[in-house]
Structure formats: C-alpha cells, structure tokens
C-alpha positions as CSV (number, residue, x, y, z in Angstrom):
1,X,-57.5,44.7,-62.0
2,X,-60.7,42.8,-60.8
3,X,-58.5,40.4,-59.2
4,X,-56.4,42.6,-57.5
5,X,-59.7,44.6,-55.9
6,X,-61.1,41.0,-54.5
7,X,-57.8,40.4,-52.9
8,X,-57.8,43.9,-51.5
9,X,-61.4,43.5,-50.6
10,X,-60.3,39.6,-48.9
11,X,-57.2,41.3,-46.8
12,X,-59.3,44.5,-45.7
13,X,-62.2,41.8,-44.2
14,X,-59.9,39.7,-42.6
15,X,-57.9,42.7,-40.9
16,X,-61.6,44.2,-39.9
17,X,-61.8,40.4,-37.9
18,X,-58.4,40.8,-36.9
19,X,-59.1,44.0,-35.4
20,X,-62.5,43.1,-33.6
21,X,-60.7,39.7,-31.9
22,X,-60.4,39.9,-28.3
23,X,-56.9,40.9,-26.9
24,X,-54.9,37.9,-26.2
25,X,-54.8,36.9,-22.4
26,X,-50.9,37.1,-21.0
27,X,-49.5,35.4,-17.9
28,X,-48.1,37.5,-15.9
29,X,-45.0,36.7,-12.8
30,X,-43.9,38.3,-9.4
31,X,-41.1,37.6,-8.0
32,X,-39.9,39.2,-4.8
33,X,-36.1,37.5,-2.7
34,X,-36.0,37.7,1.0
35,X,-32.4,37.5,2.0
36,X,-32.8,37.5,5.2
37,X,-30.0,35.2,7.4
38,X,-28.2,35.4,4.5
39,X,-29.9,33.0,2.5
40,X,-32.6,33.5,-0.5
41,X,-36.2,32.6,-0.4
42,X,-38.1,33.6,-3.6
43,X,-41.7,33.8,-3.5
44,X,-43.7,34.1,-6.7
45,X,-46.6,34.7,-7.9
46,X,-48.2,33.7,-10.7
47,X,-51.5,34.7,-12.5
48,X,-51.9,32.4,-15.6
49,X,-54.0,34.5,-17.5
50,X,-55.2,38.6,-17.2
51,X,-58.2,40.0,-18.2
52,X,-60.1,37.5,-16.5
53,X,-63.2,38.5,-13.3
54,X,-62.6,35.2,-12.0
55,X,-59.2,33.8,-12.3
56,X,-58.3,30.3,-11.9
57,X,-55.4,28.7,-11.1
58,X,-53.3,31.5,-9.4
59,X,-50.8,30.0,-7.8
60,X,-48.2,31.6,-4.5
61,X,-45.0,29.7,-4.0
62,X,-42.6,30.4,-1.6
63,X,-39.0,28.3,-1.9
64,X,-36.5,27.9,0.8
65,X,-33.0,27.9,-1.4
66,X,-30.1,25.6,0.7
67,X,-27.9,28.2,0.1
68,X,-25.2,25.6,-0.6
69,X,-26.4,22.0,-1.8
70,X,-24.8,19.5,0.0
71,X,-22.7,22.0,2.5
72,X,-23.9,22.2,5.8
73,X,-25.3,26.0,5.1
74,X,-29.2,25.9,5.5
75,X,-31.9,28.7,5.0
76,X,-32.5,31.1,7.2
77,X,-35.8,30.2,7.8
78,X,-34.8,25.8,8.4
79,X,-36.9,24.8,11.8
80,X,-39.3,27.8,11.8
81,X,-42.9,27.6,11.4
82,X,-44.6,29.9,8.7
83,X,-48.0,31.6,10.4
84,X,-49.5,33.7,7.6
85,X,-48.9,35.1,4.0
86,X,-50.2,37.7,2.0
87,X,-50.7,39.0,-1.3
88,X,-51.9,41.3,-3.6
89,X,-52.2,42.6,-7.3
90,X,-52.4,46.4,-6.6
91,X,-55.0,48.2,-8.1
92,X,-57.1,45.1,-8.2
93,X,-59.9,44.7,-5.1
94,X,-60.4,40.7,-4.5
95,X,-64.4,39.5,-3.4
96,X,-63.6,35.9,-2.9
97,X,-59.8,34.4,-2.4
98,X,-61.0,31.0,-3.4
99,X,-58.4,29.4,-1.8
100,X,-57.8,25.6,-3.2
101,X,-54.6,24.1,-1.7
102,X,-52.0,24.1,-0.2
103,X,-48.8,21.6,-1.1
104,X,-45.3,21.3,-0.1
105,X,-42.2,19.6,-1.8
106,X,-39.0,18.6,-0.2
107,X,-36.7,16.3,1.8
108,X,-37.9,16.1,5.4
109,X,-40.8,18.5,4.9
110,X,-44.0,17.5,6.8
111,X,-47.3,16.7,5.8
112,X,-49.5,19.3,4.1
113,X,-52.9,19.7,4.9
114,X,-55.1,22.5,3.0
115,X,-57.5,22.7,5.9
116,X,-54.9,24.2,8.0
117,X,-55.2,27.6,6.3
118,X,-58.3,30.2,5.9
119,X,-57.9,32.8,4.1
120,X,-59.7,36.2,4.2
121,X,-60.0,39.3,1.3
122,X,-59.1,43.0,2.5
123,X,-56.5,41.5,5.4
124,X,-53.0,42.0,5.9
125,X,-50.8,40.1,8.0
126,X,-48.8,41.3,11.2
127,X,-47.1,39.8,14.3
128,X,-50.8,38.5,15.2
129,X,-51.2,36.7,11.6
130,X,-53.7,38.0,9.9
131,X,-54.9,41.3,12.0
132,X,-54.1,44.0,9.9
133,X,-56.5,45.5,7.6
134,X,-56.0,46.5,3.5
135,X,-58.1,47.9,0.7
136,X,-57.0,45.6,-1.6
137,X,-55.3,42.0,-1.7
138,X,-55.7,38.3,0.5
139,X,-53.8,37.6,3.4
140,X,-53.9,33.3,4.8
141,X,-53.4,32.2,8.7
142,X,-52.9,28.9,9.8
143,X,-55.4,27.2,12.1
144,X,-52.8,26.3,14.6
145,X,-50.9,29.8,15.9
146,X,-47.4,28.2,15.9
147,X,-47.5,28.3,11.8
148,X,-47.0,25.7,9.6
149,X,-43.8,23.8,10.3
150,X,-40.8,23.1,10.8
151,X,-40.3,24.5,7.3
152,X,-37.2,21.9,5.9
153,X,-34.2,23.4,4.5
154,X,-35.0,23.2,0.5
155,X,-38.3,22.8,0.5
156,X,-41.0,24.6,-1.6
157,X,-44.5,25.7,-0.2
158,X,-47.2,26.4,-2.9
159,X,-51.1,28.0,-2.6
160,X,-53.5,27.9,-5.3
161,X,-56.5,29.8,-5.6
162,X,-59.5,30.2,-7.9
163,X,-59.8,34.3,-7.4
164,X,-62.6,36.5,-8.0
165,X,-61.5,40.4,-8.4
166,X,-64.2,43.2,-8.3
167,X,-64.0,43.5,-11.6
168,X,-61.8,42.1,-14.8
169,X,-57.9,42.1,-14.2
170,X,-56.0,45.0,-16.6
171,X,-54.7,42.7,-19.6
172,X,-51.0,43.9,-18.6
173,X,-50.5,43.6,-14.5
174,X,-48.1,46.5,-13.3
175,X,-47.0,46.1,-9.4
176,X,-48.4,43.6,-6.4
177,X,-46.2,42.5,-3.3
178,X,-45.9,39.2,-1.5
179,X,-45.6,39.5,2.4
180,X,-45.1,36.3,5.1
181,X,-44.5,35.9,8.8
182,X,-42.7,33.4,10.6
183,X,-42.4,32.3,13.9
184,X,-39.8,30.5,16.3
185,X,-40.5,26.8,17.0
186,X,-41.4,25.4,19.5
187,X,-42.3,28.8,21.6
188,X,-44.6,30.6,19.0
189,X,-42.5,33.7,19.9
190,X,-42.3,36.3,16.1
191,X,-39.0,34.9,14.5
192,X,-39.2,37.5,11.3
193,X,-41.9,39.0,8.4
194,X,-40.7,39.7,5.4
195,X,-42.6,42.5,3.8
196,X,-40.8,44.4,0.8
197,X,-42.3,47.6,-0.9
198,X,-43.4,45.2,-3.3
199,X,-42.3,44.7,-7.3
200,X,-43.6,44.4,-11.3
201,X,-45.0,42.0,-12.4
202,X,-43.0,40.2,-15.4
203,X,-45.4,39.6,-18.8
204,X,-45.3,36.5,-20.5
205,X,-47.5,36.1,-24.1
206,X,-49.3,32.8,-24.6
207,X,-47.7,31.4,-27.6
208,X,-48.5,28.0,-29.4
209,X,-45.5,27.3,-30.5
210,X,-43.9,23.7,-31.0
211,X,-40.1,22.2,-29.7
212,X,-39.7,18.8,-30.1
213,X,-42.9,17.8,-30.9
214,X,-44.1,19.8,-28.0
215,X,-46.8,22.5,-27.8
216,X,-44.9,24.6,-25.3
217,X,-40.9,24.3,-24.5
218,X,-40.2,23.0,-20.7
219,X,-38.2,25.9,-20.3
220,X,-41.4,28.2,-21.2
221,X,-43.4,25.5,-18.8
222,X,-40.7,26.6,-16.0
223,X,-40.9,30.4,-16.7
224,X,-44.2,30.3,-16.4
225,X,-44.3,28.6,-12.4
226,X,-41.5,30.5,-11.5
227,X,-38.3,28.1,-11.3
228,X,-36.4,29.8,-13.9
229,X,-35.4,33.1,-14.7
230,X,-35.6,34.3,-18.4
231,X,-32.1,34.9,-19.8
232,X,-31.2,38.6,-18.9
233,X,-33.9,39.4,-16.3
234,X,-33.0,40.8,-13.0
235,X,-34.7,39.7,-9.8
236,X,-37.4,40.8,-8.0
237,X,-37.0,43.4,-5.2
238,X,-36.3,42.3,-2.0
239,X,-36.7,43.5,1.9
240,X,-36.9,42.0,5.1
241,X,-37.7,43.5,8.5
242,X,-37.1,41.4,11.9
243,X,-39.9,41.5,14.5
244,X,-38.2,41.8,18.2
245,X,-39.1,38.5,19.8
C-alpha cells in the first residue's frame, strides 16, 4: 500500500509539471494558387513557430509552375516583372516587417538583390505598388517601378522576414491571404494582381521524431517550406483579377 501511494504521489507531481509546461509552439502554412493564364503559381507562407511577439524566420515564396516540363507551355506570368507583394496573418497587427531577403532559384532567372525591396507595416498593394492602406499585415515594393524581372518560367522567388506583431501570435493561426502585382515588361504598363479572399492556414506540430538516423523526415522538412502537399490535403483557395492595361 505505501508503495502504491508514492507512485500515485510520483504520477500526480509529474502531471502537475505536465500541466504547468508551456504549450508547444506549431508551424503553421498558407497556401493560396493563382491560375491565372492558365498556369499555377503557388505562393506560401510560412510561420515556423506561433506564439511568438517577435517571429523569426517567416518565410513568403511565390513559385512559377512550367505547367508542362519540358513542353513549350510556360507560366502565365514568364517575362513579366513582379512590382509588389503583400501579406498578412489576420487578426494579427505587425510593428516592424523586418524584412531580411530576398532570393530566387531557377533556370534563366536574374540576379537577386535584397536592396531592391522596402517593405512597409499597415500597406496594401494596388496598381501603384504599395499605395493602398490596411489595419493589419506588410505589403513590399521594388525600388525600381517596372518590378523585379523578367520572372523565368520555373523559377521560385522567396522573402524572409524577422517579424514583430503587436502582441504574441495565437498558438493555432486561422486565416491570412497573400496578394502580388505584376507588370508588363518592358513598358511598366499593370499586366495582372492576383488578390484572393484569402485562406487557413494549415497546422503542423513540432515533432522530434527520427527516420533514418534523422531528427526530422525530408518529407516533414518539405511540408514545412511548402513544396509538398500532405497526403489528402486540398489546396489553398485561389483568385485572380486582371488590371485593364
């Protein structure tokens, strides 16, 4: 009997701890298709962890699917030049962007250069880049008016920024919505924005768990930035509305 009350006593303190830990921080995903043209580009974005006042390593990415491989079908958006980008976590009011980078993969994609875009809290993007106004959320401009570009068929673009919110993300993210403009090259003239009624975000629990020797699975790694879909999942939503040029 004494034995069995210091066991009881042992499992009631360690579910007291158990109780008082801290919630575990999730990831959590957006990701919203533009099908404009006819082609798919998915943009995603990515908060690595929740809970957080100051959240590093949010990550945007937006990537231009050849519809085709090796056919001679091309995005939509092949030759334009991408002028400004916006996001937001709703419910969530950001006090400093802290924009980091900005990168770009692909064939025949040109130069990135970080300094070509500012970004700016309580903005939203229009056919002037960044000249709308919004309660909540970050919208980026390039320097140069004409956009970053010519975006190559293929390619991925990707921002990453150290954000401060107003005060501590929720520990499970609901809705946001990723918005972009794009313009004609070489005139500058509005080509298209893509702007959807926005979508959920997806919730992914940090696990330690080991495959081959591994702390996390590649697959996982990949879920986590976006490149592959969990089995089962549907898509993001997805809307598109053409600017008159």
């Amino acid at each position: 009997m004494r034995l069995l009350g210091k066991f009881g006593v042992a499992a009631f303190g360690m579910a007291a701890v158990l109780a008082m830990a801290p919630a575990k921080a999730d990831a959590a995903v957006l990701t919203l298709t533009d099908t404009f043209g006819g082609s798919n580009t998915i943009w995603t974005l990515n908060v690595p962890t929740t809970g957080c006042t100051t959240c590093n390593g949010i990550t945007l990415t937006g990537f231009f699917q050849d519809p085709d491989g090796a056919g001679a079908g091309v995005n939509a958006y092949t030759g334009t030049g991408i002028d400004s980008v916006q996001w937001m976590i709703n419910g969530s009011t950001i006090t400093n962007t802290g924009f980091q980078n900005f990168a770009v993969a692909g064939t025949g994609a040109p130069l990135a250069s970080t300094a070509s875009w500012s970004f700016n809290e309580s903005t939203s993007l229009n056919a002037n880049q960044c000249g709308g106004g919004a309660a909540q959320g970050t919208c980026g401009q390039t320097t140069n008016p004409l956009g970053y570009g010519p975006i190559a068929n293929g390619s991925t673009l990707t921002w990453t920024f150290n954000t401060t919110f107003s005060s501590p993300l929720p520990a499970v993210l609901t809705n946001g919505n990723i918005r972009a403009a794009f313009n004609n090259l070489p005139g500058g003239s509005n080509f298209n924005i893509f702007s959807p009624g926005g979508g959920t975000f997806r919730r992914w629990q940090h696990r330690r768990r080991r495959q081959h020797g591994r702390r996390w699975s590649d697959r996982a790694r990949a879920r986590l930035d976006g490149t592959v879909r969990p089995r089962g999942a549907r898509g993001g939503s997805s809307q598109s509305s053409q600017v008159s040029t």
